[in-house]
N, C-alpha and C positions, 0 to 999 in steps of 0.2 A: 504494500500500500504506500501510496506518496506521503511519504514525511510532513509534509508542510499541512497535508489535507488532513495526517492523522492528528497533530497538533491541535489545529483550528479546529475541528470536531472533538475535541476534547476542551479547548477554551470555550468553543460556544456555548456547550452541555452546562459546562462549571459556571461560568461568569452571566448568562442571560435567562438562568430559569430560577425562578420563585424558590428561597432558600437556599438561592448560591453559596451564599456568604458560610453554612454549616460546613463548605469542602475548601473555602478558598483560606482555612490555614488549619488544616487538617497536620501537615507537619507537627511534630513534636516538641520543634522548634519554634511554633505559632506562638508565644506568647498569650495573644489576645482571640484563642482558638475558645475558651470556656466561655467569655463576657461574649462574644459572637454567638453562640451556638443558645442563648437566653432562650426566650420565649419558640424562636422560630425551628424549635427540635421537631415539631411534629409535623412542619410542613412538606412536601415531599417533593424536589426540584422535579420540573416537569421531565424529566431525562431518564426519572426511577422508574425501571419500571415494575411491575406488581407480579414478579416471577418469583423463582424456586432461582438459586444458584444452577443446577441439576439442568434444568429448562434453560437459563442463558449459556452453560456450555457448550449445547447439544442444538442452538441455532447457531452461535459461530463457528460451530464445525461445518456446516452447510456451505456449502462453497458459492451458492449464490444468494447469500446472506454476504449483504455489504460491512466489512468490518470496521462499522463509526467507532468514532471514541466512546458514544452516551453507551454501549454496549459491553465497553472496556471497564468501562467507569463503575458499571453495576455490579463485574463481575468481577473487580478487587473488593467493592466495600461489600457484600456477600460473601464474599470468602474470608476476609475479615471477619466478620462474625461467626461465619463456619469454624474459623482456625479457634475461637473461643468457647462455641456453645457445641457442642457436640449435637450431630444431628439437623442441626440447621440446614443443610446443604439442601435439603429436601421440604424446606417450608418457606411459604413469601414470606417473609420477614417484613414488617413495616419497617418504613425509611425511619421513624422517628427512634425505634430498638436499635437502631445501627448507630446512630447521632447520638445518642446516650452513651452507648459504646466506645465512639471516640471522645468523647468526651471524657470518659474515664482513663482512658490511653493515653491522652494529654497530660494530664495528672498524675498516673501511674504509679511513680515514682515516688509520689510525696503520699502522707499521712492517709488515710481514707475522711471521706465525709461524712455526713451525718447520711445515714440512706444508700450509702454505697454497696454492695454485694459484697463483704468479705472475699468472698471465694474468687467470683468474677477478678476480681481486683488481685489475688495471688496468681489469679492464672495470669495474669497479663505483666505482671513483673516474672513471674520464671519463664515466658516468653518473648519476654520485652525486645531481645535480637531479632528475632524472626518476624515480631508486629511490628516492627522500627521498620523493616522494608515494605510494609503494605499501609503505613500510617500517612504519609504523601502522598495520598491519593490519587491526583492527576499525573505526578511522574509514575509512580506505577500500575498502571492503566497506559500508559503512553509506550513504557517497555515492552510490558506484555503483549500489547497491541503492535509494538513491532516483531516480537516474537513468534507471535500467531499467524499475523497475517504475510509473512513470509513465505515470495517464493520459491522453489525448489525445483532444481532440472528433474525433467523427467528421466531419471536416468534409472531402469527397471524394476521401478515402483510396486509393481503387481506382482514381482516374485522375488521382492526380499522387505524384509522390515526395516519401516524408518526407525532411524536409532537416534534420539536429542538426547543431550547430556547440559546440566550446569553444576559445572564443577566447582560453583559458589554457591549452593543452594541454602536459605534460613528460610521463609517462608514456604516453600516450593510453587509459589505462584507461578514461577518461570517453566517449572516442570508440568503444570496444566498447560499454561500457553506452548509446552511443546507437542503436548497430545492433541489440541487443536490444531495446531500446526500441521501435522501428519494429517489427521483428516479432510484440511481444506486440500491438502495436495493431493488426495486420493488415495494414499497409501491403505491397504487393508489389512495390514497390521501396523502397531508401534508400540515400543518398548521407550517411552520417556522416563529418564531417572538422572536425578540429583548426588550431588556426594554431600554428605552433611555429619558433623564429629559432633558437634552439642548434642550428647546425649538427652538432655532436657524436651529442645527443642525437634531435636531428632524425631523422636517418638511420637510428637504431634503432629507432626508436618507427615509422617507416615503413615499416620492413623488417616488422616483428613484424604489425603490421596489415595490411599486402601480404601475410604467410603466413597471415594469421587471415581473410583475405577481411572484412573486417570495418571499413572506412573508409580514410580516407585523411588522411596532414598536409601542407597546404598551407603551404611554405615560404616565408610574408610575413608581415609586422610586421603584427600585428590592431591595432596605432595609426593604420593609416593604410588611411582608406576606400578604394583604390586597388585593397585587399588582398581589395576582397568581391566583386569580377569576377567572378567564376567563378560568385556566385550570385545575380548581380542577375535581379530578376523573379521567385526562387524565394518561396515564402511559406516563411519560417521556421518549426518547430513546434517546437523547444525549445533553446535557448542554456545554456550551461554552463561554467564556467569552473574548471576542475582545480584550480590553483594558488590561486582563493583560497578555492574550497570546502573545500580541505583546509589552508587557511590556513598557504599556504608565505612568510613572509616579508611585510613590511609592502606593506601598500596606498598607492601615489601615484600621481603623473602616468603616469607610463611604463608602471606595471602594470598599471592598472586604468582610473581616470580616461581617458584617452586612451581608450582600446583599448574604450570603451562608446560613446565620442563618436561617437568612427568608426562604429561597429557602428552606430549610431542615423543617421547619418547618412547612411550608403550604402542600409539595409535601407530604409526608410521604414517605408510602413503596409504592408507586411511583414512586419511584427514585431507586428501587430494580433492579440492573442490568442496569442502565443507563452509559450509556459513559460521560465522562468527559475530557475536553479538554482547558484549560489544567488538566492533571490528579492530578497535588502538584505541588508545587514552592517552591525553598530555599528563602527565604530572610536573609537578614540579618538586625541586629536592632543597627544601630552607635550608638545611644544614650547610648543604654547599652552591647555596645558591647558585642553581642550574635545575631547566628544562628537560625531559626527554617524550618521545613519543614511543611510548610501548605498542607494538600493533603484531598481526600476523607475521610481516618482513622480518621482524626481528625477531619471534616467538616469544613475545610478551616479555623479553628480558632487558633489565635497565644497560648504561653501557658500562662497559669493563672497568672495573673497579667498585661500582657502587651494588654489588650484590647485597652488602647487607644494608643500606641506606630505605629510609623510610619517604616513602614520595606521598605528595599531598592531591589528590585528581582535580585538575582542573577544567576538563572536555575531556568527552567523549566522541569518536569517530563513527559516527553510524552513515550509511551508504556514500561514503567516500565524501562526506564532508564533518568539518569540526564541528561541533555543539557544546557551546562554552556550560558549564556546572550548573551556572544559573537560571540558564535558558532553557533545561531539560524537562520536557511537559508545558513548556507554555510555544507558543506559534513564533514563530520566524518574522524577526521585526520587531517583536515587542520588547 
């Protein structure tokens, strides 16, 4: 899907429908995301729509099912709730149970309120990593929506299984957007799966995907080629990575670095023609003040010497052009 059209259907969803204001700092970094989200919880932007999580997957698998943002949009903040209430996946949720929800997300962190859910509120601190990638709502909804709606050569689709991997996986948001993926391209099978080591977090993002029928996480360190067992001999058709597409937290050895070596190193020519998502990132390295652009070219490795240096992301490269950090989920131009 065009970039710029998936963007602006995702601004027009957020910014022009009745109760905007509840997604537009949805971040956890909103500050002024609780005083916002007042009175206007129960309204429901015109862009919600009155589905099942289950029911919005299983239209954007339809290939001629146009993949908008407002489609994206519903089926983070749904699967957000999913990822907290067990069982959701399979009931319309009112918008106004999900606005509550992030509302407590925002908060999280600090003391509970008077009225708050105890429990609700423990679950969302022991998985506070994994809801930190789906709490930004329009950037991921904008990812996923490039994740999904990506195309793939037809290259003998109908006798082998697409195989998506995110070898950054906390949420596994990415890893549905890969089972989508497979099915807008036809594939009649697919095997999506994430690498993910928070035990914590693990187990729920596995559970939620075991009820979504929708991929699986594979519980090993993606630094260490040992961990790509399961899919040696497969051809790879598109790699992904959660955590730094939604740009959680700095880029080094351990997060990233490593975890492409391996990947490059077990996969081989495998990986010949495989999508990537994100495609390169700028970072930049404060300690020594210096730039690099990590990308496929170079196998996602910083340059010689700063293996163990810790880089800060500044843009992402998705279809061969830069997208500066802060421009990611909102339209081109703005």
């Amino acid at each position: 899907m065009n970039e710029l059209h998936l963007q602006e259907s995702i601004r027009k969803a957020v910014t022009e429908a009745p109760g905007a204001s509840l997604l537009s700092g949805t971040s956890i970094q909103a500050r002024n995301f609780t005083s916002r989200i007042g009175s206007g919880r129960g309204i429901a932007p015109a862009f919600f729509r009155k589905t099942s999580l289950l029911e919005d997957m299983y239209a954007l698998c339809d290939p001629a099912v146009e993949p908008e943002g407002d489609l994206f949009l519903n089926m983070v903040l749904k699967y957000f709730h999913a990822y907290v209430h067990d069982g959701s996946h399979v009931e319309r949720v009112a918008f106004g149970d999900i606005a509550i929800l992030l509302e407590g997300f925002a908060r999280h962190q600090s003391l509970n309120e008077p009225g708050d859910d105890a429990e609700v509120m423990n679950r969302m601190r022991n998985w506070s990593g994994a809801l930190r990638c789906l709490a930004d709502v329009p950037r991921a909804a904008y990812i996923a929506g490039k994740v999904a709606s990506a195309k793939l050569p037809d290259d003998h689709r109908d006798r082998r299984p697409h195989l998506g991997m995110d070898i950054g996986a906390a949420s596994g948001l990415l890893v549905l957007a890969l089972w989508v993926q497979a099915h807008r391209n036809g594939f009649t099978y697919a095997i999506p799966c994430g690498f993910l080591t928070d035990p914590i977090a693990g187990e729920r993002t596995t559970d939620l995907l075991r009820l979504l029928d929708a991929g699986t996480i594979i519980p090993a360190d993606p630094a260490r080629s040992g961990s790509y067992a399961s899919i040696y001999g497969l051809k790879v058709d598109f790699v992904a990575n959660e955590t730094l597409a939604l740009l959680q937290g700095n880029i080094d050895r351990r997060r990233c670095f490593a975890r492409y070596e391996a990947l490059f190193q077990a996969a081989g020519d495998k990986l010949d023609g495989t999508v990537f998502l994100p495609e390169g990132v700028v970072a930049h390295c404060c300690g020594e003040n210096m730039s690099a652009l990590l990308s496929t070219d170079n196998r996602f490795q910083p340059p010689m010497g700063y293996d163990d240096a810790s880089f800060l992301p500044q843009g992402l490269i998705l279809d061969g052009e830069v997208l500066p950090a802060h421009k990611l989920g909102e339209p081109a131009g703005s």
